[in-house]
MMTF fields as JSON, N, C-alpha, C and O atoms, coordinates in Angstrom:
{
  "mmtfVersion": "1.0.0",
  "mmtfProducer": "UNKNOWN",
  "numBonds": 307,
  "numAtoms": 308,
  "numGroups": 77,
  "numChains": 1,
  "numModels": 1,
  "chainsPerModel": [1],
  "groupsPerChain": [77],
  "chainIdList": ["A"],
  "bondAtomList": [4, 2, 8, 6, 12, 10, 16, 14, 20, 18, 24, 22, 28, 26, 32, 30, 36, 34, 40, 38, 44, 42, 48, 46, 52, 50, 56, 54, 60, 58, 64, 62, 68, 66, 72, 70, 76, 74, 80, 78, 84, 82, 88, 86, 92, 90, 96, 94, 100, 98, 104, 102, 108, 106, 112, 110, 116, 114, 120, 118, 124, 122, 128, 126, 132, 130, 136, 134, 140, 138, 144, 142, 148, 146, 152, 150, 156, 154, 160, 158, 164, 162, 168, 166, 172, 170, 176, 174, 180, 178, 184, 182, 188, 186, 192, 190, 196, 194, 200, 198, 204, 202, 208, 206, 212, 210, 216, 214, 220, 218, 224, 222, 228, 226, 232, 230, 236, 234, 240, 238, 244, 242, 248, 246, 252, 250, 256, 254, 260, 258, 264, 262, 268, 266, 272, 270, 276, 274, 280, 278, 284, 282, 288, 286, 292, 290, 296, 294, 300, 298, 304, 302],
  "bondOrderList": [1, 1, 1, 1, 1, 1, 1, 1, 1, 1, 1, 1, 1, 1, 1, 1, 1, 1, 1, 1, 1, 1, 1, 1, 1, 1, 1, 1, 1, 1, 1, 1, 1, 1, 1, 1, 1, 1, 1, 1, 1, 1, 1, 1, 1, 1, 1, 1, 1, 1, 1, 1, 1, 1, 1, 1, 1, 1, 1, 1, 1, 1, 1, 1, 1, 1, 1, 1, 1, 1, 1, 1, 1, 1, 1, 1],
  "groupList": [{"groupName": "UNK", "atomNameList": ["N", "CA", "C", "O"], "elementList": ["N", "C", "C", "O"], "formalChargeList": [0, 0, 0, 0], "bondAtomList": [1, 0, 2, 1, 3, 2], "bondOrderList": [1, 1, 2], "singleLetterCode": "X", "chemCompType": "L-PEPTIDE LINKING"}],
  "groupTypeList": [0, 0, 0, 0, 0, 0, 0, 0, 0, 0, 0, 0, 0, 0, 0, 0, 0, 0, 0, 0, 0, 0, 0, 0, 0, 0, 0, 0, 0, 0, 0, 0, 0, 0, 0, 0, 0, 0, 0, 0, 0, 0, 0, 0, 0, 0, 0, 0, 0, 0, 0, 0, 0, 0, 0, 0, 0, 0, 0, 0, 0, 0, 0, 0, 0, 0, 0, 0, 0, 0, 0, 0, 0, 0, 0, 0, 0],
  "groupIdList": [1, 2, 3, 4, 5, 6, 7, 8, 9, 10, 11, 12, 13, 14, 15, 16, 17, 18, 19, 20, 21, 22, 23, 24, 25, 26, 27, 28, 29, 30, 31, 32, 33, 34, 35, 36, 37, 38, 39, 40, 41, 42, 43, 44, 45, 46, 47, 48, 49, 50, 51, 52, 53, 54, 55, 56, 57, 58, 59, 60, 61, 62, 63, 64, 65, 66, 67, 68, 69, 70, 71, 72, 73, 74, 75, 76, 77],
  "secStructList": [7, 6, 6, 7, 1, 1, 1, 7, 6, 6, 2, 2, 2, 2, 2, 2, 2, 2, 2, 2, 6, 4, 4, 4, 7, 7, 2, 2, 2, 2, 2, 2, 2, 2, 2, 2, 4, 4, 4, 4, 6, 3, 3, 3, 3, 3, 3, 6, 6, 3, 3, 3, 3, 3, 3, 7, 6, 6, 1, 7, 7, 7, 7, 2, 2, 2, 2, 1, 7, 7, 7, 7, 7, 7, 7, 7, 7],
  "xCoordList": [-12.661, -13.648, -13.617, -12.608, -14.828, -14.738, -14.425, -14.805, -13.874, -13.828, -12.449, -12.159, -11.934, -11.254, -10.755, -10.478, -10.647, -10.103, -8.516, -7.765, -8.033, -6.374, -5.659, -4.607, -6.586, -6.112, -6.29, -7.007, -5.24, -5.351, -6.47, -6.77, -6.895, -7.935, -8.167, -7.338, -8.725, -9.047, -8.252, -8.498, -7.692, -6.376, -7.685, -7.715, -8.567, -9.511, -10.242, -10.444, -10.364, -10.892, -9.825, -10.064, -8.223, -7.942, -7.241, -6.283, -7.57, -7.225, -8.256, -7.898, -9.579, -10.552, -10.376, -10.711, -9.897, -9.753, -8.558, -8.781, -7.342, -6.625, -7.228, -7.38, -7.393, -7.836, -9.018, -9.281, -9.362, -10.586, -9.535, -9.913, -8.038, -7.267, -7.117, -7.693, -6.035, -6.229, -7.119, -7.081, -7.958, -8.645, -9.197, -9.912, -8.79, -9.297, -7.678, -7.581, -6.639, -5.301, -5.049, -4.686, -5.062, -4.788, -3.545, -3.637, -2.36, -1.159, -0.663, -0.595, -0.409, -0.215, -1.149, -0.723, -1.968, -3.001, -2.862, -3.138, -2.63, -2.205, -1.28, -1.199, 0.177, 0.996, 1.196, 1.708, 0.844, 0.113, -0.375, 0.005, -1.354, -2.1, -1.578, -2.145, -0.435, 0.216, 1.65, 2.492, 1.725, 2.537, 1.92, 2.438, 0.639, -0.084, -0.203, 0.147, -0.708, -0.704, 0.511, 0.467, 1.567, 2.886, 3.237, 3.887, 2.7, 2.993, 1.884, 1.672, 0.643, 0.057, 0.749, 0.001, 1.928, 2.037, 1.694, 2.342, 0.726, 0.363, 1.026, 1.151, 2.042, 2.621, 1.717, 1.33, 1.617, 1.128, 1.96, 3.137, 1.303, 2.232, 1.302, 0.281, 1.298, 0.286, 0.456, 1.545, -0.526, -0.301, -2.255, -3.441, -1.302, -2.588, -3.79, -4.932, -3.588, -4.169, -4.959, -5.737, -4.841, -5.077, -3.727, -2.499, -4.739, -3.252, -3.66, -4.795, -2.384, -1.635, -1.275, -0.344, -1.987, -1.03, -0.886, -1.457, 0.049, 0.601, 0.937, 1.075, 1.151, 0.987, 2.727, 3.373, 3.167, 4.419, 4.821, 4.08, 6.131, 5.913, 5.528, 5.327, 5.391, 5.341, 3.68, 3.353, 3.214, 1.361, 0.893, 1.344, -0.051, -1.146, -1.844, -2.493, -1.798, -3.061, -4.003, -3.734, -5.559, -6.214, -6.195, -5.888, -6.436, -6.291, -7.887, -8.993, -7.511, -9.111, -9.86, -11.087, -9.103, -10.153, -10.645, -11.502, -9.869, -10.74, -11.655, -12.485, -11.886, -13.032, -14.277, -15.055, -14.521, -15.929, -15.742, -14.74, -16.507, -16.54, -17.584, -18.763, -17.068, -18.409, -18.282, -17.371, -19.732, -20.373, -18.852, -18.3, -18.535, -17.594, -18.259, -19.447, -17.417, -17.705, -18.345, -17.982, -19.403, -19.823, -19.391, -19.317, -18.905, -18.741, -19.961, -20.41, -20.398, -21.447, -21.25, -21.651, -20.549, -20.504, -21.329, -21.495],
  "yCoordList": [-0.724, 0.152, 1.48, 2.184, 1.807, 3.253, 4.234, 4.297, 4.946, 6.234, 6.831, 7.991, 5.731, 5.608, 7.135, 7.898, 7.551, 8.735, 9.133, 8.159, 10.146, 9.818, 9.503, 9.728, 9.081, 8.415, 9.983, 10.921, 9.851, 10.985, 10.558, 9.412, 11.58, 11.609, 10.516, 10.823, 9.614, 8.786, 7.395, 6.448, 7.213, 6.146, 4.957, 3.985, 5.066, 4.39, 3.061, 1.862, 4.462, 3.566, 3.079, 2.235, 3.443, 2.449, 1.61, 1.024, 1.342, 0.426, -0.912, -2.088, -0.45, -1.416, -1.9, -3.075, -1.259, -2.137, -2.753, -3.96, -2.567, -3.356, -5.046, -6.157, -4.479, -5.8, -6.688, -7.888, -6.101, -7.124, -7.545, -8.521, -7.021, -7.714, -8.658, -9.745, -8.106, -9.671, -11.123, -12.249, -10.272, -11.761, -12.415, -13.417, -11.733, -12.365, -12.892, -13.167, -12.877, -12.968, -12.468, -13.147, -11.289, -10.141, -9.704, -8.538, -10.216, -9.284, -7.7, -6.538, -8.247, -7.302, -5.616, -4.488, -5.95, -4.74, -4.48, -3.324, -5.003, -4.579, -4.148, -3.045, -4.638, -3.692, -2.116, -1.321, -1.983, -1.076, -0.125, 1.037, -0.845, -0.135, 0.345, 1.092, -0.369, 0.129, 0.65, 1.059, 0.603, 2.098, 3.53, 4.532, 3.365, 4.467, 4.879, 6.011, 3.946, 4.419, 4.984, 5.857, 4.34, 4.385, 6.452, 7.33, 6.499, 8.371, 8.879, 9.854, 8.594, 9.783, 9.104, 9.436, 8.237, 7.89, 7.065, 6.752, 6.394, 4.695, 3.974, 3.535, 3.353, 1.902, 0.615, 0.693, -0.515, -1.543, -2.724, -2.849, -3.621, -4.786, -5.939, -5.586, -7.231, -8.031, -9.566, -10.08, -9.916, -10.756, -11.808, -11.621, -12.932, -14.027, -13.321, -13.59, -12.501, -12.289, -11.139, -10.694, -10.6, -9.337, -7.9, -7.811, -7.129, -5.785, -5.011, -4.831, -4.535, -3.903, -2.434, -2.288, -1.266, 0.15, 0.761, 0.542, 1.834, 2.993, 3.795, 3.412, 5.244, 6.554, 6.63, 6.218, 7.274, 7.672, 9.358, 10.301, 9.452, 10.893, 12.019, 13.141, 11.823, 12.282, 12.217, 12.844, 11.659, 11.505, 12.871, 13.67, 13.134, 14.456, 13.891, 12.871, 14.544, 14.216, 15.349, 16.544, 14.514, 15.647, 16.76, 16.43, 17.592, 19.144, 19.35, 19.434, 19.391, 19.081, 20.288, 20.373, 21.151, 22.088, 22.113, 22.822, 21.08, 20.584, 19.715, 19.541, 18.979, 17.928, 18.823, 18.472, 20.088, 20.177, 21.551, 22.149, 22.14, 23.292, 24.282, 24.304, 25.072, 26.289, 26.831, 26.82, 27.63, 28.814, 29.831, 29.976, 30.593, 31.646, 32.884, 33.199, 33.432, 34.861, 35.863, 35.955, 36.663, 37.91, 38.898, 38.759, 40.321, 40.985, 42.061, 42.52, 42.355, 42.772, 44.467, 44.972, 45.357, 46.591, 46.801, 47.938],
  "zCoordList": [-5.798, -5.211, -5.966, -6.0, -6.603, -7.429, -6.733, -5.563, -7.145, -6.512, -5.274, -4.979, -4.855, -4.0, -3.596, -4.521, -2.349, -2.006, -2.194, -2.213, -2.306, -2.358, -4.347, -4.944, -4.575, -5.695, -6.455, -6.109, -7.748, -8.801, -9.989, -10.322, -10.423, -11.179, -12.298, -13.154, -12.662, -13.568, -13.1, -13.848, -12.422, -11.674, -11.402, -12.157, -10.488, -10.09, -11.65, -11.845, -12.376, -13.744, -14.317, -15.18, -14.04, -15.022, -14.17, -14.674, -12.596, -11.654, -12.119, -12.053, -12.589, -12.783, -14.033, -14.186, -15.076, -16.674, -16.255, -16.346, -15.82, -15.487, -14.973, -15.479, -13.883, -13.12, -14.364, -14.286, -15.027, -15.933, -16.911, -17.557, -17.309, -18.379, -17.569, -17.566, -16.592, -15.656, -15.659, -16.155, -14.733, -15.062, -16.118, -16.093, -17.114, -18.677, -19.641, -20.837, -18.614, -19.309, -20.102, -21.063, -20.219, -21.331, -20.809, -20.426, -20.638, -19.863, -20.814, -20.412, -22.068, -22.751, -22.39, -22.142, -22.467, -21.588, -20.081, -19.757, -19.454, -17.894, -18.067, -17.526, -18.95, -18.954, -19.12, -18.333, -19.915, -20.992, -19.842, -19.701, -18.969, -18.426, -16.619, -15.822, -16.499, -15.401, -15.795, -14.995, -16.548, -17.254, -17.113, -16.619, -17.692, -17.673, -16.14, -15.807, -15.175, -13.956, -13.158, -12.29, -13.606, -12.94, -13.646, -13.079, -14.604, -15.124, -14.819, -15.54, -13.719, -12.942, -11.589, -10.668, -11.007, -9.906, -9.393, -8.394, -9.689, -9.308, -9.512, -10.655, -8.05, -9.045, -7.997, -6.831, -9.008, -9.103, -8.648, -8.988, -7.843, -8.152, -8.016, -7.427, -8.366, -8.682, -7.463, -7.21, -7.032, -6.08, -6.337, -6.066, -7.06, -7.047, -7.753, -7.38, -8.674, -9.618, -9.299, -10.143, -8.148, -7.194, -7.31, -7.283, -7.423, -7.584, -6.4, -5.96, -5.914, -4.978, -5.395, -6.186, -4.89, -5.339, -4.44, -3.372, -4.687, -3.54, -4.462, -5.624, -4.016, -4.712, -4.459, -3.495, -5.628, -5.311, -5.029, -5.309, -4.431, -4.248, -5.321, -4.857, -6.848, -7.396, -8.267, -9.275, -7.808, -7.753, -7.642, -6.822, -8.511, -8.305, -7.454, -7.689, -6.233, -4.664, -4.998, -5.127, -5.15, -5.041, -3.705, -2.56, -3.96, -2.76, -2.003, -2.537, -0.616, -0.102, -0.42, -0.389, -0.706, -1.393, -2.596, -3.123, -3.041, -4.863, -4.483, -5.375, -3.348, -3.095, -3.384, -4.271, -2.596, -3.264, -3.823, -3.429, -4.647, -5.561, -4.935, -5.291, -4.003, -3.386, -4.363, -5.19, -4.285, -5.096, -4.49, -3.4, -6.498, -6.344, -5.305, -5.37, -4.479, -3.944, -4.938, -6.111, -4.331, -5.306, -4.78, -3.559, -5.321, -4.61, -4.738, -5.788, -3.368, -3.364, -3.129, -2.081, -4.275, -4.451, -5.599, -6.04]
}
């Protein structure tokens, strides 16, 4: 699912190239590619050709005040 909430930045896309090595038996590339996840904090684990993640304590969580970007303050002097 794109976009997933919770997840650190770019994790989502490479949750999805993963899963397409997968199902194309590319292991060498899933590895590869849950390495990469496992150093922003994603670890992976694989079940029937389906992956499994959870954030570890050391995951960048986006900050709900980074969800949306208000207009900066002006100061009006």
């Amino acid at each position: 699912m794109p976009g997933l909430p919770g997840l650190p930045a770019g994790a989502d896309a490479l949750l999805r190239a993963r899963q397409r090595a997968l199902d194309d038996d590319r292991g060498g590339e899933a590895r590869e590619l849950r390495d990469e996840l496992a150093r922003s904090g994603v670890v992976v684990r694989d079940e029937r050709r389906r992956q499994y993640w959870r954030l570890t304590r050391s995951a960048v969580r986006p900050r709900p005040e980074d969800a949306t970007s208000p207009e900066p303050e002006v100061d009006g002097r």
